[in-house]
Backbone as CSV, one residue per row, in Angstrom:
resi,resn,N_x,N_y,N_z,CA_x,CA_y,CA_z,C_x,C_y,C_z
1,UNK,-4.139,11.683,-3.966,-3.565,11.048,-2.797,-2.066,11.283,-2.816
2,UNK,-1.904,11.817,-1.827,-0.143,12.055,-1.501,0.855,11.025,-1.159
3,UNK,1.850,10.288,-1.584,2.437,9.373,-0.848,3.016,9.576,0.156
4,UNK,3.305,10.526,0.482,3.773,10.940,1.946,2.807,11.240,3.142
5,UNK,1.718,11.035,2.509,0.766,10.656,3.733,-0.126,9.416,3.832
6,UNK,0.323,8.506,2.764,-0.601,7.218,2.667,-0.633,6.466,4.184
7,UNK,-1.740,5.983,3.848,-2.090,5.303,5.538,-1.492,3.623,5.264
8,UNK,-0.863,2.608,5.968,-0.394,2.031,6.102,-1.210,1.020,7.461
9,UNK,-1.818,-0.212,7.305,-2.032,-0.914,8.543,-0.510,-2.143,8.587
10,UNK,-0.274,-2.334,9.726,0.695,-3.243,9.896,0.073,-4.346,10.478
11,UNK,0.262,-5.842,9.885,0.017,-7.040,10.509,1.051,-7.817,11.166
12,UNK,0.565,-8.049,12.212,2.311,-8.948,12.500,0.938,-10.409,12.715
13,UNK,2.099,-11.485,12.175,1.621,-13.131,12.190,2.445,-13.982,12.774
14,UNK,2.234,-14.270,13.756,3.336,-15.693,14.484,3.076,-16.320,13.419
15,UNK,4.921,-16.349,13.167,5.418,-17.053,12.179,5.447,-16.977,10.525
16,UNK,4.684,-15.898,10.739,5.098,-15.284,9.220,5.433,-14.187,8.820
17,UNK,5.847,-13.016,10.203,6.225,-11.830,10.356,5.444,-10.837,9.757
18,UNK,6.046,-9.746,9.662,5.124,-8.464,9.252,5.035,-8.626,7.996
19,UNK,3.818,-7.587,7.821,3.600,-7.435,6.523,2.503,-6.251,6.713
20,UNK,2.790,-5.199,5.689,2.212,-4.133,5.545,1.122,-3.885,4.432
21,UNK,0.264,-3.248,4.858,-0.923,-3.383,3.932,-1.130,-2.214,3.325
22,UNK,-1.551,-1.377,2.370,-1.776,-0.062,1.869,-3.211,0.319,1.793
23,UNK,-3.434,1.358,2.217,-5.029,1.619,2.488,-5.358,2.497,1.414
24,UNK,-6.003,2.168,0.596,-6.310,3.345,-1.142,-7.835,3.166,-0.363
25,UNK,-8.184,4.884,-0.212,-9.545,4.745,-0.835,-10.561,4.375,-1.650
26,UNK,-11.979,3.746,-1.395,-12.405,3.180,-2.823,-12.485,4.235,-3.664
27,UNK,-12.594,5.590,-3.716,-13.182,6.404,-5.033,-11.607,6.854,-5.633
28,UNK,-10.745,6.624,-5.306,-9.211,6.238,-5.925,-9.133,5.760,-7.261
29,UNK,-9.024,6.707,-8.452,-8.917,6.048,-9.835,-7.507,5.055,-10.268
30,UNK,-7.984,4.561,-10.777,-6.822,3.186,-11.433,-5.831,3.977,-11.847
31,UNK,-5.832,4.879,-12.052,-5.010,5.663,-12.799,-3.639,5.903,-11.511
32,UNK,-4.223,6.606,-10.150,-3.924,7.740,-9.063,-3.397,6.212,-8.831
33,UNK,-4.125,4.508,-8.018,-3.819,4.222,-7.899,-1.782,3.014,-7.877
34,UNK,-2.148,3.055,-9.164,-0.650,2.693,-9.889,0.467,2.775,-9.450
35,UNK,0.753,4.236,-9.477,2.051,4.142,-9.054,2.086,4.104,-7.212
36,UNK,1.184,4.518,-6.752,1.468,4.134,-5.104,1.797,2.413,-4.748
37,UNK,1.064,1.686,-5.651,1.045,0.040,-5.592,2.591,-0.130,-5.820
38,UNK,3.084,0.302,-7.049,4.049,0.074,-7.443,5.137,0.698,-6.269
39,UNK,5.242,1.848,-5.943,5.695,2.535,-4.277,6.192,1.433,-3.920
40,UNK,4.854,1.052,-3.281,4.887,0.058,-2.137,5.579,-1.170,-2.549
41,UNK,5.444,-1.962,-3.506,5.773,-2.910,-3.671,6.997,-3.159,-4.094
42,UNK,7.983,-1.816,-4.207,8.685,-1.701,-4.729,9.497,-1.579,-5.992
43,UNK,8.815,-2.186,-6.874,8.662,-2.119,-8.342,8.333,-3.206,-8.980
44,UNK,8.057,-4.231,-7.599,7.383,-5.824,-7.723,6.024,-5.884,-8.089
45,UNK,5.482,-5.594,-9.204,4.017,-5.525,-9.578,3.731,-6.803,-10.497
C-alpha cells in the first residue's frame, strides 16, 4: 500500500468537527499496516 494513494473517508459532526478516518484493507499485514497508522496519526500512536 502506497501512502500517497491511501484512501481517506472524511466525517464532519455538528459539534465535534472533522475527523478523518484511514481505510487499510483487511488483507493488509500488521507489519505494512504500522507505519501508515503512525502517518496518519502523526506520531500519536
Amino acid at each position: 500500500m502506497n501512502p500517497e494513494t491511501e484512501t481517506t473517508v472524511v466525517l464532519s459532526v455538528p459539534g465535534r468537527g472533522r475527523r478523518d478516518l484511514l481505510v487499510v484493507p483487511p488483507d493488509t499485514t500488521e507489519k505494512a499496516v504500522e507505519p501508515l497508522v503512525a502517518a496518519a496519526a502523526g506520531g500519536h500512536v
